[in-house]
C-alpha positions as CSV (number, residue, x, y, z in Angstrom):
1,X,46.8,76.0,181.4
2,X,49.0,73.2,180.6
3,X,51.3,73.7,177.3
4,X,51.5,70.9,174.7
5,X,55.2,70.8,173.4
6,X,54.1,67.7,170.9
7,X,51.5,66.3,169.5
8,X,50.7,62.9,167.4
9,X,49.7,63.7,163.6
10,X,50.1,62.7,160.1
11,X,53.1,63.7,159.3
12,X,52.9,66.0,155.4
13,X,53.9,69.3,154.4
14,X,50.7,70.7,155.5
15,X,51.5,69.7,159.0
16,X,54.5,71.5,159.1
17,X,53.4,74.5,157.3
18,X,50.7,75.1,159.6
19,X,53.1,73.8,163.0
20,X,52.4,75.7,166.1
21,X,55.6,77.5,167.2
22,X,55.3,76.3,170.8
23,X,55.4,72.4,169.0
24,X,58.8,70.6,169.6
25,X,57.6,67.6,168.2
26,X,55.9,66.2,166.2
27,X,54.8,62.2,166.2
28,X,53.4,60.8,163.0
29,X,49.8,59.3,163.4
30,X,50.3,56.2,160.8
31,X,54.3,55.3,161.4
32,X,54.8,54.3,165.0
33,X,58.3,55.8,166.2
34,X,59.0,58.2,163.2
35,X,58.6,61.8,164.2
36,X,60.1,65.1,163.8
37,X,62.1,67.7,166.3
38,X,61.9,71.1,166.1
39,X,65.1,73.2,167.6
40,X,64.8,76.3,169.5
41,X,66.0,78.3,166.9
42,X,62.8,76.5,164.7
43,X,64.9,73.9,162.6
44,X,63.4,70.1,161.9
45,X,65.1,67.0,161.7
46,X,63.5,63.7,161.1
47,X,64.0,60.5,163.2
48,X,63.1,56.9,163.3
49,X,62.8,55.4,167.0
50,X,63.3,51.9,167.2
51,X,64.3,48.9,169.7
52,X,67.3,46.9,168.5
53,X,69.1,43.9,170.8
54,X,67.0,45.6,173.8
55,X,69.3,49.3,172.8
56,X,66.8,52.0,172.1
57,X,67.9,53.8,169.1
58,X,66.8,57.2,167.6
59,X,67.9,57.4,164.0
60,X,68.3,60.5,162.3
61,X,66.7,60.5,158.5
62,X,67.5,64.0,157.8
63,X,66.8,67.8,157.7
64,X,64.4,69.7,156.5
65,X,64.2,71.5,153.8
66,X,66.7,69.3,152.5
67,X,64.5,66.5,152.6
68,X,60.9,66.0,152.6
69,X,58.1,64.5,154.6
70,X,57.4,62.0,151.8
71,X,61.2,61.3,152.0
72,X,61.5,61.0,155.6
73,X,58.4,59.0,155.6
74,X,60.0,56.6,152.7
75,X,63.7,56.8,154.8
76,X,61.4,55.4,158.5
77,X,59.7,52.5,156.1
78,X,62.7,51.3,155.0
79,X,64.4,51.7,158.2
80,X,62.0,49.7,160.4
81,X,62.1,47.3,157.3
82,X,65.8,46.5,157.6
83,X,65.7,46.5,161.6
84,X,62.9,43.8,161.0
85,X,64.7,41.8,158.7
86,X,67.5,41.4,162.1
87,X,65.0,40.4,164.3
C-alpha cells in the first residue's frame, strides 16, 4: 500500500479539523500554489508558492491557530496579486 503524505483540497477549517494525521500537506483545490504544512510534532503553517524573476519562492502567510484559513486564504490572494502587479 502506498501512503499519501498530501493531498489537493479546499482549504477551510473543516479540512483541517478532520486532517488525516499521516497528511503533511495540504494543497488548496481553488488557489494554485497556496497550501499548508504540517510539522512532525502536528503544527501548520501557511504558504504561498510562487515564480518571481525565474526564483521559486515559498512565502510564509502564517501559523495556525494564530491565523485562519479564511485569513491565509485572504494573505495568498493578495500575495499572488502583488507578485502580478511585478510581472
Amino acid at each position: 500500500m502506498t501512503q499519501r503524505n498530501s493531498i489537493k483540497e479546499r482549504i477551510n477549517n473543516v479540512c483541517i479539523k478532520d486532517l488525516d494525521p499521516e497528511i503533511r500537506r495540504v494543497n488548496d483545490s481553488v488557489i494554485s500554489g497556496f497550501h499548508f504544512r504540517v510539522s512532525p510534532k502536528g503544527k501548520i503553517a501557511y504558504y504561498v508558492f510562487y515564480r518571481l524573476d525565474g526564483r521559486q519562492v515559498n512565502f510564509k502567510l502564517g501559523s495556525h491557530p494564530q491565523i485562519t484559513p479564511q485569513q491565509a486564504r485572504d494573505l495568498a490572494k493578495q500575495k499572488l496579486g502583488e507578485v502580478a502587479k511585478r510581472c
